[in-house]
C-alpha positions as CSV (number, residue, x, y, z in Angstrom):
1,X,-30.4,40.1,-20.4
2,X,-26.9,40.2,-19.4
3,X,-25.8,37.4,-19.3
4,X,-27.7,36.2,-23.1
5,X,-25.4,39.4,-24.0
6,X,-22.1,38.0,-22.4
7,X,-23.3,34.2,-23.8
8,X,-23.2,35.9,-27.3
9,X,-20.0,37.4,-27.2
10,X,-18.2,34.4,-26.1
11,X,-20.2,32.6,-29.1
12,X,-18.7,35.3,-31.6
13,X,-15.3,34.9,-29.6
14,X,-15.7,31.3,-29.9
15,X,-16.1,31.6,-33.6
16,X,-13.4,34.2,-34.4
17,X,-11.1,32.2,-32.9
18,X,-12.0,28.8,-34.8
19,X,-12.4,30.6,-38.1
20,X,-10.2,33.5,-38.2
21,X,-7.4,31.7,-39.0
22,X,-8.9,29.7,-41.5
23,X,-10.5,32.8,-43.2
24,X,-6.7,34.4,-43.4
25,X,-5.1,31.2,-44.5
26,X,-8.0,31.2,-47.7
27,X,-7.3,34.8,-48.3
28,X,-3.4,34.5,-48.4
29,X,-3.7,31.5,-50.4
30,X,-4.5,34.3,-53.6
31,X,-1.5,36.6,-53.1
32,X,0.9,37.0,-54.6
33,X,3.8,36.5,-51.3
34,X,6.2,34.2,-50.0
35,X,5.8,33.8,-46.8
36,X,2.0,34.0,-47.0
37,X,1.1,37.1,-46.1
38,X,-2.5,39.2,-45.3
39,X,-0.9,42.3,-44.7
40,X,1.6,42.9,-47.5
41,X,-0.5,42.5,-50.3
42,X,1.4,41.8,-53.3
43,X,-1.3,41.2,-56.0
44,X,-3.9,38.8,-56.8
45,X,-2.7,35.4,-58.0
46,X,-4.0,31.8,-58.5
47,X,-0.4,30.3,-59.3
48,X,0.0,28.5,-55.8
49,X,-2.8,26.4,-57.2
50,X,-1.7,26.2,-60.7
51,X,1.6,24.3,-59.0
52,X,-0.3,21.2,-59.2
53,X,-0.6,21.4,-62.9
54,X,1.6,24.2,-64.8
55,X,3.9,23.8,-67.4
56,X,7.1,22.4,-66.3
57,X,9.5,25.7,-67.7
58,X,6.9,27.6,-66.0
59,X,7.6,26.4,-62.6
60,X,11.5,26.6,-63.1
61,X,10.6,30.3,-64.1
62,X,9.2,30.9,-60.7
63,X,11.6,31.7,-58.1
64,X,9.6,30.7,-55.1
65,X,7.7,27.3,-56.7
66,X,11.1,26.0,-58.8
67,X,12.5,25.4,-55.0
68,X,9.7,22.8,-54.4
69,X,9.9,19.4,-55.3
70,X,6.1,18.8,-57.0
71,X,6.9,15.0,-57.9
72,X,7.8,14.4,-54.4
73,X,4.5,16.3,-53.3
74,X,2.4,13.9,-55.8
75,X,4.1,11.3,-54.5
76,X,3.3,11.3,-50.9
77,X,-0.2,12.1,-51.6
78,X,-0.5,9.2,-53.6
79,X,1.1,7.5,-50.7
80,X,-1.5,9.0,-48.3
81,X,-4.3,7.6,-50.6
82,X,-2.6,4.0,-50.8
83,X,-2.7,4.6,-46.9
84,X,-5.9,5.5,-46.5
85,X,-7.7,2.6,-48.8
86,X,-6.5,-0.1,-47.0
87,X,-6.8,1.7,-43.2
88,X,-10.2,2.2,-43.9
89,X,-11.6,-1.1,-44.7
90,X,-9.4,-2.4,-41.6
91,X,-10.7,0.1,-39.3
92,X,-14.3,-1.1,-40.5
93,X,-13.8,-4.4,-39.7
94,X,-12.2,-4.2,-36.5
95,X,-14.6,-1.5,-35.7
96,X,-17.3,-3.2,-36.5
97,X,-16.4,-6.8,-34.4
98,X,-15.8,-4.5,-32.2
99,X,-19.2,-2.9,-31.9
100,X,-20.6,-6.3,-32.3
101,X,-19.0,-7.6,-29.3
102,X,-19.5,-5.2,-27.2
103,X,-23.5,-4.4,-27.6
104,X,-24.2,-8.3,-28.1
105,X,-22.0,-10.4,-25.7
106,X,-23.5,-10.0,-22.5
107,X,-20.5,-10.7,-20.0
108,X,-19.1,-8.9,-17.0
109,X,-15.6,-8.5,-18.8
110,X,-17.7,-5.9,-21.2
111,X,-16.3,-3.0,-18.6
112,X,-13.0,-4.1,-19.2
113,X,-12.8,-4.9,-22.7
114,X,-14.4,-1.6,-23.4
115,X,-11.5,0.3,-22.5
116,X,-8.9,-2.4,-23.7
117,X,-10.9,-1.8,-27.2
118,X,-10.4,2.3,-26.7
119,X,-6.9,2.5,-25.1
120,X,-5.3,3.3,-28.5
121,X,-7.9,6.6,-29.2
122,X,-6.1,7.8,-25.6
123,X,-2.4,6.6,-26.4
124,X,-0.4,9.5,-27.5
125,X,0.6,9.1,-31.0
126,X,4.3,9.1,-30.8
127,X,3.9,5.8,-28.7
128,X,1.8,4.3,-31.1
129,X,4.1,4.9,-34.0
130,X,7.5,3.9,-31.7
131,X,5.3,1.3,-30.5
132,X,4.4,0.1,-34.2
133,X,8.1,0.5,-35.5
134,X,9.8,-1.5,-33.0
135,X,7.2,-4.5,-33.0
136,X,7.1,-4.7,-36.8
137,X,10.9,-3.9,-37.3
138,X,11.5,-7.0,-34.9
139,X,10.1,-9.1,-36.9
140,X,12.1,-8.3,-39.7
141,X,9.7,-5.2,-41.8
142,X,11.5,-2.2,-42.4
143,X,9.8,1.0,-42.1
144,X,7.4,2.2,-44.6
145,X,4.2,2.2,-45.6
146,X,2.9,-0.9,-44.1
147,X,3.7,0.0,-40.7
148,X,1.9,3.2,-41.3
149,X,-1.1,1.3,-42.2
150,X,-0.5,-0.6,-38.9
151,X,0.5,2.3,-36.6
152,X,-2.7,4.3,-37.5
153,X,-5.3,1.2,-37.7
154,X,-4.7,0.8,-34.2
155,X,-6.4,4.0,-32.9
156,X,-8.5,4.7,-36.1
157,X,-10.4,1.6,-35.5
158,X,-11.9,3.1,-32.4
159,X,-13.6,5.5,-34.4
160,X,-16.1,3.5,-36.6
161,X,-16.4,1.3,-33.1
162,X,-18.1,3.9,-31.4
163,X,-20.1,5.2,-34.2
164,X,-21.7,1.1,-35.2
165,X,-22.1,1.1,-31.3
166,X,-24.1,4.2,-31.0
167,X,-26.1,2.7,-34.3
168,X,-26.3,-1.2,-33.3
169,X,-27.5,0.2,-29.5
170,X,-30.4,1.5,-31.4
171,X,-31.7,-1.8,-33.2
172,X,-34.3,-3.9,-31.8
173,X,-32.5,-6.9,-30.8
174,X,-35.6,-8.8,-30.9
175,X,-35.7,-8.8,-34.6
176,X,-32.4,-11.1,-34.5
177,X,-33.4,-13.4,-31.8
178,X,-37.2,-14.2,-33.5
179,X,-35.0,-14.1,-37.1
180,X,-33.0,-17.3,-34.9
181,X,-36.0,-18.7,-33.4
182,X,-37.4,-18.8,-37.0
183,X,-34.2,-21.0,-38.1
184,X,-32.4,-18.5,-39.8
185,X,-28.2,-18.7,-39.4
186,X,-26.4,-16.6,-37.5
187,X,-24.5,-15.2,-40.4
188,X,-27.9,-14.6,-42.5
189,X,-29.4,-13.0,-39.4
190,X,-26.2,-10.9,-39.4
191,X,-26.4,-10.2,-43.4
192,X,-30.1,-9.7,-43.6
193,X,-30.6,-7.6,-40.7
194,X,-28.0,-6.1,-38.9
195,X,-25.6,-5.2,-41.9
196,X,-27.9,-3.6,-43.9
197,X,-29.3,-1.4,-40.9
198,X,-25.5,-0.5,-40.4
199,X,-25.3,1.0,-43.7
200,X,-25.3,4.3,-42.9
201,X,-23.1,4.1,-39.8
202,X,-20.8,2.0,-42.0
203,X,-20.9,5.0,-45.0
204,X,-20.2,7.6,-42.0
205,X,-17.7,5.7,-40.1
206,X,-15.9,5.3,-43.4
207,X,-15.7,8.6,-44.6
208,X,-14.5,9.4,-40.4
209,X,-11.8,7.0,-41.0
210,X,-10.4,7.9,-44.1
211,X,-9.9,12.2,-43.1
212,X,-8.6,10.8,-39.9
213,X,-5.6,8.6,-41.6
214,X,-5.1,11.6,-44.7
215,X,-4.7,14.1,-41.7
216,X,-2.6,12.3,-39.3
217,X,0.8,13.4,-38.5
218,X,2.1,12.5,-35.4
219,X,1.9,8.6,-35.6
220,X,2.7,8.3,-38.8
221,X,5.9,10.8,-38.4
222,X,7.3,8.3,-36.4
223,X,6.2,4.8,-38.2
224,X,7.1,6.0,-41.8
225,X,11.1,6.0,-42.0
226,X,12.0,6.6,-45.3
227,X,8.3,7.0,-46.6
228,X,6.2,10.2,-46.5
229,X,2.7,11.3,-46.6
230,X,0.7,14.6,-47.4
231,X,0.7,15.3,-43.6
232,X,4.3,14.3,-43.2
233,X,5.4,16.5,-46.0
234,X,3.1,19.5,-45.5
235,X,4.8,19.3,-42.1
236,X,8.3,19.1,-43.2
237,X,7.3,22.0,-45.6
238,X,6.0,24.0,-42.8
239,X,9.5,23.9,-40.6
240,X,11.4,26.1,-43.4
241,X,13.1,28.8,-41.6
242,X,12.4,31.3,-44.3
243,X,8.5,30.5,-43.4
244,X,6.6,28.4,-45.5
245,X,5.3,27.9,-49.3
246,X,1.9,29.5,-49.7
247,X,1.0,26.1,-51.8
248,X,0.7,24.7,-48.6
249,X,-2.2,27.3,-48.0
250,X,-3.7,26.4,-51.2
251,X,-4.0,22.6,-50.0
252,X,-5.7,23.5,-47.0
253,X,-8.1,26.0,-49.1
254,X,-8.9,23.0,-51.4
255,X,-9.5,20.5,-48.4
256,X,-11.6,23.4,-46.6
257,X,-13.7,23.4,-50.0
258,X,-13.9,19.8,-50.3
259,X,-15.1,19.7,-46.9
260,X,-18.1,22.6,-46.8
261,X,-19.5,20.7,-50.4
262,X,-19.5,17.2,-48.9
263,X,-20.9,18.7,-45.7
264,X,-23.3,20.6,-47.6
265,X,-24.1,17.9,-50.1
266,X,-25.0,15.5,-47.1
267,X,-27.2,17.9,-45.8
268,X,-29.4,17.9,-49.2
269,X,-29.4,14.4,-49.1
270,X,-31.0,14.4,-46.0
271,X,-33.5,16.9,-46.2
272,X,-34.5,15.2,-49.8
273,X,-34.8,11.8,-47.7
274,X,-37.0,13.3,-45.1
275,X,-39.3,15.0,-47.6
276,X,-39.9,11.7,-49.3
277,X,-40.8,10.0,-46.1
């Protein structure tokens, strides 16, 4: 009994500590003080929200949001999404011959290979973005967005890899080889059976991919040069001495939303699939 007493303590500790911050970070996002603030409690507000959106003499009224630039905010989150959309379907496809290779080429450099395939996941980021600048800026590409895309498909890849591994590892591979013994092409095999048995692993690995380039920092710090992204900025916004703009809680609050609904909206679709079955 006492140690299912001490189990559930660290669980609550456990969860304090994961959540707590993110519960204070929500709750500061709606007052009314710059620097955030839980403690001094200035009034109820939703104006770090309304940033995105409010009337231009409105802002310039403001003394805390007129010292923000909110085109240059737009702007590197439209540069995070330009990031992101073509990271993603490169991360797919390299993930994905990656996966292939791995679970269906039957070779004793598999071993190897395997962690050739995952040394970027273990690289720290700040060599990865060096790494990417100084190849790309030897041959003659400046900085900017495209070495972004570059610096962060080299470790993103590795995530839809191991996620169409974990799925391919799970199909019969005996449905391929009769599909070939039957006459069918290797590429048909591959369209017929295999790709649309990845589906979901493809949807998931996707969706993995894309939070994992809109999130990261430290690679892209150092591949960007004169560009900027939403992580790049929150993060330059974040290093004010005078502490930082409470918009930048309200971000996180809107992601932390966007987050719980699609978590929560998968988990319907999934019961709903398994009742039908």
């Amino acid at each position: 009994m006492r140690s299912d007493r001490l189990l559930t303590a660290y669980t609550w500790a456990f969860l304090v500590f994961m959540f707590g911050p993110l519960l204070l970070m929500v709750i500061s996002s709606f007052n009314d003080a710059s620097p955030p603030s839980v403690t001094d409690w200035n009034g109820f507000t939703g104006k770090w929200y309304a940033f995105f959106w409010m009337p231009e003499d409105a802002l310039r009224a403001d003394p805390v949001l007129r010292a923000l630039d909110r085109d240059r905010f737009v702007s590197c989150f439209g540069n995070s999404i330009k990031v992101a959309s073509m990271v993603v379907p490169l991360a797919l496809l390299l993930g994905l011959a990656g996966a292939v290779l791995l679970t269906r080429w039957r070779s004793k450099a598999n071993g190897v290979l395997w962690w050739v395939l995952l040394s970027p996941m273990l690289a720290p980021g700040v060599v990865l973005g060096l790494s990417a600048l100084v190849f790309w800026g030897r041959l003659g590409i400046n900085a900017g967005l495209f070495t972004i895309v570059m610096a962060q498909v080299t470790f993103i890849a590795g995530y839809p890899m191991l996620i169409l591994m974990a799925r391919l590892q799970r199909q019969p591979i005996e449905l391929e080889e009769a599909a070939l013994d039957l006459g069918a092409s290797p590429w048909r095999v591959f369209r017929r059976l295999t790709l649309p048995y990845l589906a979901p692993a493809l949807i998931s690995a996707g969706v993995i991919a894309f939070m994992a380039s809109m999130e990261n920092y430290n690679t892209t710090m150092f591949a960007k040069g004169g560009s900027c992204t939403l992580a790049t900025e929150i993060g330059a916004m974040g290093r004010n001495p005078n502490g930082h703009p409470p918009v930048i809680n309200a971000v996180g609050t809107i992601i932390i939303a966007i987050t719980v609904a699609a978590a929560l909206a998968h988990t319907f679709l999934l019961r709903r699939e398994g009742k039908e079955e």
